[in-house]
DOVO-475243 format. One record per residue (C-alpha): residue number from 1; chain; x, y, z. Coordinates in steps of 0.05 Angstrom, whole numbers, always signed. Each point is the difference from the previous one (the first is absolute). Layout:
BEGIN
@num NUM, cadena A, xx X, yy Y, zz Z
...
//
This chain:
BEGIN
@num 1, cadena A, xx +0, yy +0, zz +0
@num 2, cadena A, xx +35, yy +65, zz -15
@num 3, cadena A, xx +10, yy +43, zz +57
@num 4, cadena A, xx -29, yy +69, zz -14
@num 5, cadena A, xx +51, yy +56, zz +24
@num 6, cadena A, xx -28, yy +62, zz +48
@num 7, cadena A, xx -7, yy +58, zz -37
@num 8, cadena A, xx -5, yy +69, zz +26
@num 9, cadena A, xx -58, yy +42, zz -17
@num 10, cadena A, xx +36, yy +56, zz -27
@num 11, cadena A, xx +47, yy -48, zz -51
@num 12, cadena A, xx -77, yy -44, zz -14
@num 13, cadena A, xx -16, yy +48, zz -64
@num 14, cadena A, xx +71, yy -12, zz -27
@num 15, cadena A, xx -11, yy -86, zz +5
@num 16, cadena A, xx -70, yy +7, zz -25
@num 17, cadena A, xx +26, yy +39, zz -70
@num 18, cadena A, xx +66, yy -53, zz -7
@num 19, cadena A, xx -39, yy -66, zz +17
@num 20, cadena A, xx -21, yy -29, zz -67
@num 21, cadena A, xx -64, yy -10, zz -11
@num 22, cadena A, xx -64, yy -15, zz -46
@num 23, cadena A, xx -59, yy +43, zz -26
@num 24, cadena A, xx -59, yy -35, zz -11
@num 25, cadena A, xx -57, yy +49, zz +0
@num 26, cadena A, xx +22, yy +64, zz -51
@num 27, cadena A, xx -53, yy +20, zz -53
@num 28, cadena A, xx +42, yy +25, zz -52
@num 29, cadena A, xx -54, yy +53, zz -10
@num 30, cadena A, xx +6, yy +22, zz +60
@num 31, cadena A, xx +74, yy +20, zz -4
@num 32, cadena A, xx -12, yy +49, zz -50
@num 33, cadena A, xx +30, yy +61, zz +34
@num 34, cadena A, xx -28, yy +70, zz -18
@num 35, cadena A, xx +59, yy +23, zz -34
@num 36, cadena A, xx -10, yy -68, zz -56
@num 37, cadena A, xx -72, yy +14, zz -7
@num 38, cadena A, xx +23, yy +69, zz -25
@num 39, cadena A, xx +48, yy -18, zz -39
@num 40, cadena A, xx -40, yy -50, zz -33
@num 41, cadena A, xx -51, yy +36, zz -14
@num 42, cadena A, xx +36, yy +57, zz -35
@num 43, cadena A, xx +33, yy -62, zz -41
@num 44, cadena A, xx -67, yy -22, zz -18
@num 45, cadena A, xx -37, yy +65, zz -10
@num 46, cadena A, xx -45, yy -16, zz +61
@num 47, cadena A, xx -30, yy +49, zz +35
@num 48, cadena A, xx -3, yy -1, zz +82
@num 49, cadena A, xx -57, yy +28, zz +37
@num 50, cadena A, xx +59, yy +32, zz +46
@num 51, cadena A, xx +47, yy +59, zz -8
@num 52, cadena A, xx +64, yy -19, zz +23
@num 53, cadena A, xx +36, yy -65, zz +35
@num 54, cadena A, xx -12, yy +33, zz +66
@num 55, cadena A, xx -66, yy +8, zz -17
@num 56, cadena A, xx -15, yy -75, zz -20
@num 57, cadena A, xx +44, yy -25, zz +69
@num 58, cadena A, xx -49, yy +45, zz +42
@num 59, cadena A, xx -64, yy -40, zz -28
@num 60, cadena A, xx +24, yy -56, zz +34
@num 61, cadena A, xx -34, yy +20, zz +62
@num 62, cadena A, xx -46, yy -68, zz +10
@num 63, cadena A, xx -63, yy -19, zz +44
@num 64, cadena A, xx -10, yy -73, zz -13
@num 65, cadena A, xx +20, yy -49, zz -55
@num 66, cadena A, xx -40, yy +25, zz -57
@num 67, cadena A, xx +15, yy +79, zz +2
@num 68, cadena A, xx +70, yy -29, zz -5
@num 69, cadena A, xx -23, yy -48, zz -60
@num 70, cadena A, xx -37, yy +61, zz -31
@num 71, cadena A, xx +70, yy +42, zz -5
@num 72, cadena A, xx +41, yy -69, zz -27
@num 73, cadena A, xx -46, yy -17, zz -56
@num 74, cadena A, xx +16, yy +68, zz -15
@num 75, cadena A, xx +79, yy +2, zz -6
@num 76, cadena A, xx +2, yy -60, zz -45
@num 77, cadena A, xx -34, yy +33, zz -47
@num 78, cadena A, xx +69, yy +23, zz -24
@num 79, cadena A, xx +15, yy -74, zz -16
@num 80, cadena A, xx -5, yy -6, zz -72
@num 81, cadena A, xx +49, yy -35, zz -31
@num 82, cadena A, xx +52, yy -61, zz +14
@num 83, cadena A, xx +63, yy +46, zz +15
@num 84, cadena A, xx -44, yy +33, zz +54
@num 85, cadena A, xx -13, yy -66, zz +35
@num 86, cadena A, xx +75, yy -15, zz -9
@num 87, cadena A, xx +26, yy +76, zz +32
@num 88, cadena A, xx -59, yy -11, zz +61
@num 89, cadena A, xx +25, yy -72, zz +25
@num 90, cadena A, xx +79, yy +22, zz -17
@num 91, cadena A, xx -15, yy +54, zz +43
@num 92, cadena A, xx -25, yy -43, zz +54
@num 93, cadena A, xx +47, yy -57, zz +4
@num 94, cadena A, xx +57, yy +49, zz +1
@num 95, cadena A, xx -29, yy +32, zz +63
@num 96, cadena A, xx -12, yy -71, zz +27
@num 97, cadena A, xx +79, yy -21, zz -19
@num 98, cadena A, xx +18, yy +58, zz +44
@num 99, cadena A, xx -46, yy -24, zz +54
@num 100, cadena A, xx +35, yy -65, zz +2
@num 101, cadena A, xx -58, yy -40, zz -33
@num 102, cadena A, xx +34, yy -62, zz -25
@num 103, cadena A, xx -67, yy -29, zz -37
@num 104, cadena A, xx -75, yy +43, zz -15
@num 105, cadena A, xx -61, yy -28, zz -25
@num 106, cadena A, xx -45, yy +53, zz -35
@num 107, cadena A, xx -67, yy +5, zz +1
@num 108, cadena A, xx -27, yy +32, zz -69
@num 109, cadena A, xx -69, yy +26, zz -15
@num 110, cadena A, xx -14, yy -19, zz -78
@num 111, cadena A, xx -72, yy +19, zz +5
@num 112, cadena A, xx +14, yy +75, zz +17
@num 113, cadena A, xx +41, yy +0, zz -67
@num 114, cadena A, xx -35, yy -43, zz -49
@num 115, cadena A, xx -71, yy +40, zz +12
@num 116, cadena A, xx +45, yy +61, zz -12
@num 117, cadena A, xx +10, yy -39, zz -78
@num 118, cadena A, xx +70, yy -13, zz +25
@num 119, cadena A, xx +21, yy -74, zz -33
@num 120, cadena A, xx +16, yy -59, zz +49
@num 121, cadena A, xx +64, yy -18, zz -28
@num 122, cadena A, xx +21, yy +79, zz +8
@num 123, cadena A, xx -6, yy -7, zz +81
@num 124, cadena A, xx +28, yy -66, zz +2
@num 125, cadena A, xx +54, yy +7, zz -47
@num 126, cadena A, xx +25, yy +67, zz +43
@num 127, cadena A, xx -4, yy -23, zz +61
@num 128, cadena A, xx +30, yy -64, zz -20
@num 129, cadena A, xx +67, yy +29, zz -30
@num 130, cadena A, xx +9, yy +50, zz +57
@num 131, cadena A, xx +5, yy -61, zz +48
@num 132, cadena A, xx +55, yy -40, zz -48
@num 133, cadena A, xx +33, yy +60, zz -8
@num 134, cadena A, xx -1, yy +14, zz +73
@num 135, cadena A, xx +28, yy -66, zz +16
@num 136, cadena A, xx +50, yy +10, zz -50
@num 137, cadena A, xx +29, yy +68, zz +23
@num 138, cadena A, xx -6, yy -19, zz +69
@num 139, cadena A, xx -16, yy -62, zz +20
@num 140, cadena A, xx -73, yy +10, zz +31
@num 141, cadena A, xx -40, yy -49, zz -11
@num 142, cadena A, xx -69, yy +25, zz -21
@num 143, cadena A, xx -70, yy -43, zz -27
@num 144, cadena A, xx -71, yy +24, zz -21
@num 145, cadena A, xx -66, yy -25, zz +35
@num 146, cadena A, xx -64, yy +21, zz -42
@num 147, cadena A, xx -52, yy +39, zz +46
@num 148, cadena A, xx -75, yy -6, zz -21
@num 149, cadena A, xx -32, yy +66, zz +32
@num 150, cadena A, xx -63, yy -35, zz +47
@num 151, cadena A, xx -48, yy +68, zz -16
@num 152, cadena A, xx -8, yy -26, zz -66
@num 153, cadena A, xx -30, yy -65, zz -28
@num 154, cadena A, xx +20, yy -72, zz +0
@num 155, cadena A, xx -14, yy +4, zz -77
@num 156, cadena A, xx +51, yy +56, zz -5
@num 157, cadena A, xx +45, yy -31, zz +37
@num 158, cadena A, xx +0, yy -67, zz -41
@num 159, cadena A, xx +5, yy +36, zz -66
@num 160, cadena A, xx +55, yy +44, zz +23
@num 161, cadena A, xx +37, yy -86, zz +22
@num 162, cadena A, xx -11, yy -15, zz -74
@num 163, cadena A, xx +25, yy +61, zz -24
@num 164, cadena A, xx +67, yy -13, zz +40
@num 165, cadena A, xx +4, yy -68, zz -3
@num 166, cadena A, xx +43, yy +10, zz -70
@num 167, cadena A, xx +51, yy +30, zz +44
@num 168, cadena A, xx -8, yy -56, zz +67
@num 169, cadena A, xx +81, yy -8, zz +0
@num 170, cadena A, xx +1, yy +67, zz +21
@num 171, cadena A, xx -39, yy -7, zz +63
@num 172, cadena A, xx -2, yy -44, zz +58
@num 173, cadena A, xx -62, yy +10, zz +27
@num 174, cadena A, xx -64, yy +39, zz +15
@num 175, cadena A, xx -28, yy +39, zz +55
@num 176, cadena A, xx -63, yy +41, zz +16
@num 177, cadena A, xx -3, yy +79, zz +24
@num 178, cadena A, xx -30, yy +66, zz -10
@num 179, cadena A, xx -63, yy +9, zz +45
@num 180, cadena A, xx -8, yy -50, zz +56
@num 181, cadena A, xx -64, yy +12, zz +37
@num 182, cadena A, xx -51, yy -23, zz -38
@num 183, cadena A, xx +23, yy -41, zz -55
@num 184, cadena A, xx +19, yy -67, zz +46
@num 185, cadena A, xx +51, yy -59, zz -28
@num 186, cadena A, xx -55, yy -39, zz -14
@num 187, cadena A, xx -15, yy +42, zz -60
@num 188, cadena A, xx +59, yy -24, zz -37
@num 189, cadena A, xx -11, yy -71, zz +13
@num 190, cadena A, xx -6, yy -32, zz -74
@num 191, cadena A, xx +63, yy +47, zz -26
@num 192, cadena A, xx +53, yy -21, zz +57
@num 193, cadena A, xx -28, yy -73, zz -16
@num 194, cadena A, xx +19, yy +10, zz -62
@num 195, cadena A, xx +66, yy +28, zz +18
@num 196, cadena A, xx +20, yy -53, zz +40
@num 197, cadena A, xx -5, yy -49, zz -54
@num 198, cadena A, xx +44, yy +43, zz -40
@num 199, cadena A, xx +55, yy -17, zz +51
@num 200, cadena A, xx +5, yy +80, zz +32
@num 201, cadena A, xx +12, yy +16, zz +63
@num 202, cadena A, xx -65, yy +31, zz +35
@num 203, cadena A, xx +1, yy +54, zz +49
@num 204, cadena A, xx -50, yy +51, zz +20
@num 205, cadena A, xx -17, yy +69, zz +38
@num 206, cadena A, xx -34, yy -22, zz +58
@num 207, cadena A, xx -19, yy +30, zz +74
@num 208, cadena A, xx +37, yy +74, zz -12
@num 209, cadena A, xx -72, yy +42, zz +12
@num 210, cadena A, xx -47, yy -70, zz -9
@num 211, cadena A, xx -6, yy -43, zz +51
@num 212, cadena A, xx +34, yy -67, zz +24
@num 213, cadena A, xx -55, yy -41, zz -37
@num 214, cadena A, xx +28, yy +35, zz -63
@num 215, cadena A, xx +60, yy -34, zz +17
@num 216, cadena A, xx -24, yy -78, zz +10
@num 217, cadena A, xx -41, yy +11, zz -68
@num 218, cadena A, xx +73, yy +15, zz -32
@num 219, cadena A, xx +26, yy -57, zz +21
@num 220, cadena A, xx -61, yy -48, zz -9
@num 221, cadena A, xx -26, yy +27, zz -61
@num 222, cadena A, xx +58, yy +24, zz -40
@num 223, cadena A, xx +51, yy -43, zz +29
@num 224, cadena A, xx +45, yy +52, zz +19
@num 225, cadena A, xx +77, yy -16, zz +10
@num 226, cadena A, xx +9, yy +70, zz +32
@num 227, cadena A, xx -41, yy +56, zz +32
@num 228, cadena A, xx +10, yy +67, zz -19
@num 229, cadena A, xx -11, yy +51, zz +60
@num 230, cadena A, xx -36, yy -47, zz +45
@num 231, cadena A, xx +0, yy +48, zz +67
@num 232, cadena A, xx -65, yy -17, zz +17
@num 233, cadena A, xx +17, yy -73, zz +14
@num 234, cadena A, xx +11, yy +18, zz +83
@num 235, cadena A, xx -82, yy +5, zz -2
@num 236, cadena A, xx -9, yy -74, zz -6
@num 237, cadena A, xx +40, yy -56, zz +40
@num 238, cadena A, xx -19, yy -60, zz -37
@num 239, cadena A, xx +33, yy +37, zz -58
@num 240, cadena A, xx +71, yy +25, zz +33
@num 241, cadena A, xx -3, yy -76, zz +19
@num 242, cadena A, xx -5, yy -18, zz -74
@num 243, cadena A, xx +41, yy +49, zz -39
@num 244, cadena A, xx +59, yy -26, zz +61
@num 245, cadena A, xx -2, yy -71, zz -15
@num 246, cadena A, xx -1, yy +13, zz -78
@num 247, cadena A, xx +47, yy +47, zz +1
@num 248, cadena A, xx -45, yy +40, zz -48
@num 249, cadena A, xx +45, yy +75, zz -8
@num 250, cadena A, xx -28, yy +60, zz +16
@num 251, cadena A, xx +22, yy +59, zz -48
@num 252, cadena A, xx -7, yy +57, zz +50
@num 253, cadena A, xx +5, yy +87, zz -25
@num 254, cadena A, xx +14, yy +33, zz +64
@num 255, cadena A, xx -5, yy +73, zz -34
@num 256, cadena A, xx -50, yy -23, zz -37
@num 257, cadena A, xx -48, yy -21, zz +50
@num 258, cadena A, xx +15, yy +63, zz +41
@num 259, cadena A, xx -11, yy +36, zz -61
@num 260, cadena A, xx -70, yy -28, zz -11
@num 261, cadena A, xx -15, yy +9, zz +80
@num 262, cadena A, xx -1, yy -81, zz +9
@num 263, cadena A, xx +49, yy +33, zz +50
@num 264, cadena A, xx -2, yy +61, zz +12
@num 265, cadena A, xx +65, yy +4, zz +38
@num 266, cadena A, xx +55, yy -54, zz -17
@num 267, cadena A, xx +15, yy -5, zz +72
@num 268, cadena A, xx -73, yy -39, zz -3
@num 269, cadena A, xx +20, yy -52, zz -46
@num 270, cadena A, xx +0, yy -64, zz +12
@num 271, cadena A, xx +56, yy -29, zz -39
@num 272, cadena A, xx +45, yy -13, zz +63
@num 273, cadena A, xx -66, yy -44, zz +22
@num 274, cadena A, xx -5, yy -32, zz -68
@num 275, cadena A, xx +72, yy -23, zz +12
@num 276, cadena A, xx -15, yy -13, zz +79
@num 277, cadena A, xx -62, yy -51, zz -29
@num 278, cadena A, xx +56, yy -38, zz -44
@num 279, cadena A, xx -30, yy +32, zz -69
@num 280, cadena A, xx +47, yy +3, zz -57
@num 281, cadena A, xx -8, yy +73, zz -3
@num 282, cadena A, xx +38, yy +39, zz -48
@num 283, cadena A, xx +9, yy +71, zz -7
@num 284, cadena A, xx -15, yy +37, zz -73
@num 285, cadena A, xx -10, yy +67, zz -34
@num 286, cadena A, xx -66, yy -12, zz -36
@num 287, cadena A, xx -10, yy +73, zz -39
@num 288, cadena A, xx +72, yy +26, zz +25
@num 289, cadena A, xx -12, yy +66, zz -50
@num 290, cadena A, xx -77, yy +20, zz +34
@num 291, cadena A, xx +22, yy -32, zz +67
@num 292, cadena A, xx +66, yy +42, zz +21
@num 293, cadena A, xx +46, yy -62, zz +7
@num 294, cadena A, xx +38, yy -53, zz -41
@num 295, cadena A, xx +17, yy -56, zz +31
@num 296, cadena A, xx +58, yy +22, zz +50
@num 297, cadena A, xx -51, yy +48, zz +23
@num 298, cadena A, xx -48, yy -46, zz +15
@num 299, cadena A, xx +52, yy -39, zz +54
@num 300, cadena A, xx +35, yy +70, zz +30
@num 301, cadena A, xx -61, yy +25, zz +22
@num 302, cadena A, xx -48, yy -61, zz +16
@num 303, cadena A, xx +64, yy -12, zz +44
@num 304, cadena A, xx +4, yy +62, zz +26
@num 305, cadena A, xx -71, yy +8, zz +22
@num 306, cadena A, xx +0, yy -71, zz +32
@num 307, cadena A, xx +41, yy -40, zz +47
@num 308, cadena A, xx +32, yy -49, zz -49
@num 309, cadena A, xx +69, yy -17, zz -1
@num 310, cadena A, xx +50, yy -30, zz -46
@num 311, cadena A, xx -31, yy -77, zz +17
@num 312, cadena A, xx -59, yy +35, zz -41
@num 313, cadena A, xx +29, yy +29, zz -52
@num 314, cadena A, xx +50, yy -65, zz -11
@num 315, cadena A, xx -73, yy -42, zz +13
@num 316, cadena A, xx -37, yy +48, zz -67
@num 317, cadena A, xx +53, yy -5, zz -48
@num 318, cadena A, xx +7, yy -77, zz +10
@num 319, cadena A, xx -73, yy -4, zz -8
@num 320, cadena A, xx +0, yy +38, zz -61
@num 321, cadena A, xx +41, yy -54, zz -38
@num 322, cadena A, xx -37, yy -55, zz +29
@num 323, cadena A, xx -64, yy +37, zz -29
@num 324, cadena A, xx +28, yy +9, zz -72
@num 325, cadena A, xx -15, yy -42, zz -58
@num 326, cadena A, xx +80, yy +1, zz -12
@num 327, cadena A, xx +39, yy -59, zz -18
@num 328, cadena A, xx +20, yy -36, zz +62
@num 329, cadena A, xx +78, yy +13, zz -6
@num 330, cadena A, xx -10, yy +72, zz -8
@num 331, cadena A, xx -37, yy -6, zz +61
@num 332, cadena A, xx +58, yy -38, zz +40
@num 333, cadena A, xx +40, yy +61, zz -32
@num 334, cadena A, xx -24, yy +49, zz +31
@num 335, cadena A, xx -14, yy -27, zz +64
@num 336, cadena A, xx +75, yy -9, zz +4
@num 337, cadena A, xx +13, yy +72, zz -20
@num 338, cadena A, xx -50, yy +27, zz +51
@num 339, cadena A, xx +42, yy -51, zz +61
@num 340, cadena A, xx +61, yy +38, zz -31
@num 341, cadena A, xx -23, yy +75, zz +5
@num 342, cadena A, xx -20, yy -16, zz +72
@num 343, cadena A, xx +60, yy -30, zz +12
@num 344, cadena A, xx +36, yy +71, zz -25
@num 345, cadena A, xx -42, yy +30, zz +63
@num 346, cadena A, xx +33, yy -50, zz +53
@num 347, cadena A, xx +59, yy +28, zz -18
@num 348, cadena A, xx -14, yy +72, zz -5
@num 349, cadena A, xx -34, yy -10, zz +76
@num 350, cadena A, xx +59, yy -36, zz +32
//
């Protein structure tokens, strides 16, 4: 068992931005940063129902999860054409490389594009390149998981699996988000069914503002691997019991959820008691552009609001290769690596 080294409160920030670690909950869309959407749209000849940058960033001034929703629909408006796919996810996966984000698995919204007319292969094909060119450049390992968007139809959201299934070697797997209240897992039923056969990996949006119920339907319904948010899981016993057994991960937004008043202070969140209830929590930026944090953001302050220590922070970046879909050696990897950089503390502290 590896011995996790004491860690002093004031050098915590500097282990949680060197540990390695894995991103498992980014919507590309939402790391479209004000200064891209502008940029973009003058490329494109789009025009923005804002004035300036600083104008745009002080919109993002949200209530609940669809005034926030309302304002993203609206920024990837300026996504048009595949080399603005490609600049939005370089973009993100060099912020993540900086991070220390060894592997990311992006969520991607094709319905918000194709009702704009945009073509299929156009977001795929973008997104797709950025991520082997990423890798390429420097080394981050980075895969695509296809979101259906819950406030529209199962019909939509089986024609928009055709549509992409041309391109299936590009993806690994599915998920389900947008507006949760209201539009249940069970909804989606027939089209993760038919996912499944297809041999992708299934996760889905589940008890962020819904409730735990939300949660068991994921699982039982759509077979979800992985559940993204899941917060509201502390409501119902039977189902801590279950998600600790399985091992099912967690995909927890700190910034986000304080962001969308799930908690309106982070020094409310439960994450340390998600970890306390042997969850495989893991910590993730969600919308890092809307929500004020990338990844490294996320840990500093969720940290610095709470009482965890480094036996947490070592504890979420373990869990968040155990939750990936990544090959099992790159997983041994970087569980290695992260031994190693806490290692570098023992020796700083002694």
């Amino acid at each position: 068992m590896f011995k996790i080294p004491p860690v002093s409160a004031a050098r915590l920030p500097e282990l949680l931005r060197a540990m390695p670690k894995a991103e498992l909950h980014i919507h590309i869309e939402g790391s479209l940063e004000p200064e891209l959407i502008f940029a973009l749209a003058q490329r494109n000849g789009v025009t923005l129902p804002y004035a300036s940058v600083q104008a745009l960033r002080s919109a993002y001034a949200f209530s609940n999860l669809q005034s926030f929703l309302d304002i993203y629909y609206a920024g990837a408006s300026v996504l048009l054409h595949e080399q603005d796919f490609y600049d939005m996810a370089r973009a993100y996966l060099a912020r993540a490389v900086q991070d220390n984000v060894v592997h990311a698995e992006i969520f991607f919204d094709p319905q918000t594009h194709t009702a704009r007319g945009v073509p299929m292969e156009t977001v795929i094909h973008g997104l797709h390149r950025a991520c082997q060119d990423a890798r390429a450049e420097s080394g981050i390992s980075a895969t695509l998981i296809l979101c259906f968007l819950r406030h529209l139809s199962e019909e939509d959201a089986f024609a928009t699996l055709e549509q992409a299934l041309p391109w299936q070697d590009k993806f690994i797997g599915v998920g389900l988000d947008s507006s949760e209240v209201g539009h249940p897992p069970e909804k989606f039923a027939r089209v993760f069914a038919r996912c499944r056969e297809l041999g992708l990996h299934v996760v889905a949006h589940a008890g962020e503002e819904g409730p735990p119920a939300y949660i068991w339907s994921a699982l039982d319904v759509l077979g979800a691997e992985r559940i993204d948010h899941g917060v509201q899981a502390l409501h119902d016993v039977a189902l801590v019991q279950r998600l600790a057994q399985n091992r099912t991960p967690l995909t927890v937004c700190p910034l986000s959820n304080q962001k969308l008043c799930v908690f309106p202070n982070l020094k409310d969140h439960n994450l340390p008691q998600l970890l306390e209830a042997g969850l495989c929590a893991t910590v993730n930026s969600d919308d890092p552009a809307y929500f004020g944090g990338y990844l490294n953001d996320n840990l500093v302050q969720v940290f610095a609001a709470t009482d965890m220590t480094a036996r947490h922070a070592y504890q979420l970046a373990s869990n968040s290769f155990e939750a990936s879909f990544a090959p099992e050696a790159d997983k041994r990897l970087w569980q290695h690596r992260l031994k190693e950089v806490f290692e570098l503390f023992v020796e700083h502290d002694y």
